[in-house]
Structure formats: C-alpha cells, structure tokens
C-alpha positions in Angstrom: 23.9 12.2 2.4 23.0 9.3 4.3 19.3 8.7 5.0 18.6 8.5 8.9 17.8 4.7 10.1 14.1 6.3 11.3 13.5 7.0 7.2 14.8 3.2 6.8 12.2 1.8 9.2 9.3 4.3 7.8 10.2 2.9 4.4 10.3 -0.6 5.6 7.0 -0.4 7.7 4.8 1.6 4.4 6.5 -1.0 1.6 4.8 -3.7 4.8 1.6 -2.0 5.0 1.3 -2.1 1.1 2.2 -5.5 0.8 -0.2 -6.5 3.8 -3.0 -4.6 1.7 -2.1 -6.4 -1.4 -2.2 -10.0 -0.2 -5.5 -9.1 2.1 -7.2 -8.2 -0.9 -6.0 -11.0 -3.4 -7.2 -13.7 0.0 -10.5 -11.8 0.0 -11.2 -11.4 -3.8 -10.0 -15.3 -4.7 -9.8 -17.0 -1.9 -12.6 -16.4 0.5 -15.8 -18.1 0.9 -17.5 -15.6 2.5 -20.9 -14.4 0.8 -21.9 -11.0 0.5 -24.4 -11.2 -2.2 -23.5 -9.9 -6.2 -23.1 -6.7 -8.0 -22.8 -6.7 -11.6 -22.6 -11.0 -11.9 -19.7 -10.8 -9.8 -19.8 -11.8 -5.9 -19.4 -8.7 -4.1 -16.1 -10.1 -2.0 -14.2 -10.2 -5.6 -14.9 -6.2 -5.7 -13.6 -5.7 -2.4 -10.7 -7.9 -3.3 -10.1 -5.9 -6.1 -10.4 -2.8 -4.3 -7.9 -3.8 -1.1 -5.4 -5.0 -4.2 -5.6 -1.6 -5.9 -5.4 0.0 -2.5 -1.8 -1.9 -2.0 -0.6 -1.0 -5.2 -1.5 2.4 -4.3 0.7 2.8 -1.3 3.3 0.7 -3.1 3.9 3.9 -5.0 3.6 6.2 -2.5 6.3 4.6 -0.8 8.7 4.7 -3.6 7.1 8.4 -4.2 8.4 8.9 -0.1 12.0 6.9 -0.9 12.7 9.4 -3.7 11.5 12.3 -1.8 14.1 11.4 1.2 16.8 11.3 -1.5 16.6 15.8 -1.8 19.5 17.2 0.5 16.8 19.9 1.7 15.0 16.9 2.7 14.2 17.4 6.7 14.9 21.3 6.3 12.5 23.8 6.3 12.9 27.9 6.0 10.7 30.5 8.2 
C-alpha cells in the first residue's frame, strides 16, 4: 500500500527537525563564542552542544522508528 503524501511530508518535516537539532548543537558546542562559564574543565556551551547533537540523533531514529511504523497495512486502522 501506498503511504498517503501527509505521511511523506510528516516524514520529511521530523527527518528536518532532527537535522535542524543536529547542526544547532554542533554550531553551539564548536562554533560559538558565547561564555557560559565551565563544568567539569569543559565550557558549558560544549555540553549543551553535545546535548542538542544527541537530541538530533534522537529524533533521527524516531523518525526512521515512525517510517517503519507507516509501512504495517493496519497502519491508520484502529478496532472499537
């Protein structure tokens, strides 16, 4: 079956999201010069960086969890 083209642009619009997250958190962790003191030797912007980055990957698979979910025939039906 098919998958309808509102599953194509939810797919499209969380693989976005993801990547969005991804690249916000490598800019914040590496690139930025914005001080927010240190934890643990490290500048606190390169744990947030981290943390956005994890948070991407995150939804990365949840997204691919959502594409093989749409694949089920049953998918969209649901019993009383």
């Amino acid at each position: 079956m098919a998958r309808p083209v509102a599953v194509w642009i939810n797919v499209f619009f969380r693989f976005f999201a993801a990547i969005a997250y991804f690249l916000l958190g490598y800019y914040i962790g590496f690139w930025s010069e914005f001080q927010l003191g240190m934890l643990m030797d490290m500048p606190t912007t390169f744990w947030l960086g981290i943390l956005f980055m994890l948070y991407g990957l995150f939804r990365i698979w949840r997204a691919f969890l959502y594409v093989s979910e749409t694949k089920d025939p049953d998918y969209g039906n649901y019993e009383d």
